[in-house]
C-alpha positions in Angstrom: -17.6 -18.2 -8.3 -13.8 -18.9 -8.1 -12.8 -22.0 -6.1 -10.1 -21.5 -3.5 -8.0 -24.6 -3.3 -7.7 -26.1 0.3 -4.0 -24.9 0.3 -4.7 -21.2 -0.2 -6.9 -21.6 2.7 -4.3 -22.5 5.0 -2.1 -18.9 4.5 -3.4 -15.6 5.9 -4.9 -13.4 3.4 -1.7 -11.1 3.3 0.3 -13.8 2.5 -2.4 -13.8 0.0 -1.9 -10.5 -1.5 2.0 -10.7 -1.5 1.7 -13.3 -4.1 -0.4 -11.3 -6.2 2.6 -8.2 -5.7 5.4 -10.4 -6.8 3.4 -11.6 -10.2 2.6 -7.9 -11.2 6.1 -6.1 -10.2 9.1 -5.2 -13.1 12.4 -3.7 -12.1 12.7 -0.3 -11.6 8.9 0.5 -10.9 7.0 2.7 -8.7 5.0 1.2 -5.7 3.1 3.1 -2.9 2.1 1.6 0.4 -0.9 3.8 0.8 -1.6 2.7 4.6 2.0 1.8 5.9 1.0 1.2 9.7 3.6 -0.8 11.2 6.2 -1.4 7.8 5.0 -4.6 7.7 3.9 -4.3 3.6 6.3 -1.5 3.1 9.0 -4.2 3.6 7.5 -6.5 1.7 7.0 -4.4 -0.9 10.6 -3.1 -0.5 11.6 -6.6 -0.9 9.6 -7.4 -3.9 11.8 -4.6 -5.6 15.6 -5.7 -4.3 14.6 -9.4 -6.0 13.6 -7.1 -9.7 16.8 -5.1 -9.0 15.9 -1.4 -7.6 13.3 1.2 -8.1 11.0 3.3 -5.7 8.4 3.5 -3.1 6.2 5.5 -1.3 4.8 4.6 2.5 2.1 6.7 3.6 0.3 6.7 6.8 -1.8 9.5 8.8 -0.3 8.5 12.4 3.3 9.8 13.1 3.2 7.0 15.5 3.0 4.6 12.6 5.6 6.1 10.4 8.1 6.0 13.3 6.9 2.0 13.6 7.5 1.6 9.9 10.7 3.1 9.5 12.0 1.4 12.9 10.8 -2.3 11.0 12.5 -1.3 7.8 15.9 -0.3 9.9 15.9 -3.1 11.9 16.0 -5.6 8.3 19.0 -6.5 5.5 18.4 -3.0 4.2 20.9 -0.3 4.8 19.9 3.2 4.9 22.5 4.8 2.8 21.1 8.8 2.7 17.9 10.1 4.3 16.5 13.7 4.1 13.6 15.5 5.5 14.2 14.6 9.3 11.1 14.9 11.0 9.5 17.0 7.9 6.0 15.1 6.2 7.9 13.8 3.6 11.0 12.1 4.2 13.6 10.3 1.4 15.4 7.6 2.4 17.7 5.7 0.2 18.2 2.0 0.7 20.6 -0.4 -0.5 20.1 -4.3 -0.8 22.4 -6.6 0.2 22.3 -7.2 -3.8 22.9 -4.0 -4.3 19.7 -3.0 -5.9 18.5 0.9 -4.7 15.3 1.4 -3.6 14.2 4.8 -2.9 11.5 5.3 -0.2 10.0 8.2 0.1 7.7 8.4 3.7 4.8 10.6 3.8 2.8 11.6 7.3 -0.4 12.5 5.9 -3.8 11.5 4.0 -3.1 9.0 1.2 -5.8 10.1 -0.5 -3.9 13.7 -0.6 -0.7 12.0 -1.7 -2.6 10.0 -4.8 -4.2 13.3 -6.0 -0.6 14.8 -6.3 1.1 12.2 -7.5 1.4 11.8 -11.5 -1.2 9.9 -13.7 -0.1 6.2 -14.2 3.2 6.4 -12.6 2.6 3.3 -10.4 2.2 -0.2 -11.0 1.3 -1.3 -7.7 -1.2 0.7 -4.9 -1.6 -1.3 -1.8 -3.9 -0.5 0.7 -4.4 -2.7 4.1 -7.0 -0.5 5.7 -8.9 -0.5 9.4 -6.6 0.6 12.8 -3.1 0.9 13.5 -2.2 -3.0 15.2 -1.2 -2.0 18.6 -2.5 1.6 18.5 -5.6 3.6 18.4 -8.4 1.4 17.5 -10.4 4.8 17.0 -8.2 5.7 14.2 -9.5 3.9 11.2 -9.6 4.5 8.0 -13.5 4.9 6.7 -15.7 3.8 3.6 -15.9 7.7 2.7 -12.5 8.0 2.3 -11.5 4.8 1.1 -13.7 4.9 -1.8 -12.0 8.6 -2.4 -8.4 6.8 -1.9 -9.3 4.3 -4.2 -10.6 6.6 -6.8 -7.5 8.2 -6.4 -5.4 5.8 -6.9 -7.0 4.3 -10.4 -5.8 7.5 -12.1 -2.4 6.9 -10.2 -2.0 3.4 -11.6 -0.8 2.2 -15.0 -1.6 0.7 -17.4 -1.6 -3.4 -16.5 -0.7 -2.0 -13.0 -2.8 -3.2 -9.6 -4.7 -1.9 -6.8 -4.9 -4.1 -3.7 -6.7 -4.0 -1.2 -7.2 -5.6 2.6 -10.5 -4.7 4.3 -11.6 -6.1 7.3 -15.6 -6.2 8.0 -15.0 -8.2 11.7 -15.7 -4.4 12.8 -18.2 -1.9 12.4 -16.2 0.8 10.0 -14.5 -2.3 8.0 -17.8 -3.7 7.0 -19.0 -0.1 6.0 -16.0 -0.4 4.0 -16.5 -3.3 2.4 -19.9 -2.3 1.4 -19.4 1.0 0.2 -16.1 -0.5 -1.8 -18.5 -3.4 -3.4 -21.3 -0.5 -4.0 -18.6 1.4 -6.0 -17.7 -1.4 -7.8 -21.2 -2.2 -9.1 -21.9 1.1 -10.1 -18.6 1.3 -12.1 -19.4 -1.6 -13.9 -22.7 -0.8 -14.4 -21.4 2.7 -16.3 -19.5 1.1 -18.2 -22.0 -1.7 -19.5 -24.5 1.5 -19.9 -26.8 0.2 -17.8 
């Protein structure tokens, strides 16, 4: 097993993960926030792509209520809005500026993220971040479920490239997160056991 040095520890598992982002991210790439909630990884995945000097995102979330969060978070940062289209249609395209002046454009999606990987292009994204479970501050009945995040994440290989990432934040401390966890590690096994041929 992998040893975990006292100091990794000490930060939050997002913190965590955003490390991981900023190692794998090139300029001018396509990232996707595949559960937005509140914008809290959309920005930082917005930010990762101002320090490589532009390119595009996607922040998807079923809950209107969360997409309204996230784009008040991301408004209420350094980045200017520049252009935005789509008003209050599912997808939205925003176009943000930097205060370096890299672009980044964002395009918001209300809907399934497993719908949005199916239509998206093979291997056009080098990062797919998922950070699954309930809206923070909202409908804790709303979650997302090991059924579908198993189809998301099925999704979302065919949507990554080649030396690209999926990551993923589960959270077993309730009921649907550990059915998550399980069914995501069951899914796992079985892969890898296809492809040793057992």
């Amino acid at each position: 097993l992998p040893v975990i040095s006292p100091s990794h520890v000490l930060h939050p598992h997002t913190d965590l993960a955003h490390r991981h982002w900023q190692a794998s991210v090139l300029p001018f790439d396509c990232l996707i926030d595949a559960t937005a909630g509140n914008g809290r990884d959309t920005l930082a995945l917005a930010r990762l792509l101002a320090h490589v000097g532009g390119g595009s995102l996607w922040a998807c979330d079923l809950q209107r209520e969360a997409i309204d969060a996230a784009q008040a978070h991301i408004r209420a940062t350094e980045f200017k809005v520049v252009s935005s289209r789509g008003g209050s249609a599912a997808t939205q395209e925003w176009t943000l500026r930097a205060p370096s002046g890299a672009r980044i454009d964002l395009r918001w999606r209300l809907g399934c993220h497993q719908e949005l990987l199916r239509e998206l292009e093979p291997a056009c994204a080098r990062l797919v971040v998922f950070n699954l479970g309930y809206l923070p501050g909202g409908n804790k009945s709303i979650v997302t479920t090991a059924e579908g995040t198993v189809a998301a994440m099925q999704a979302a290989q065919r949507v990554v490239c080649g030396g690209g990432t999926i990551s993923a934040t589960l959270y077993p401390g309730h009921e649907e997160g550990e059915r998550e966890e399980q069914a995501r590690a069951r899914a796992h096994r079985e892969k890898e056991g296809y492809r040793s041929g057992h």
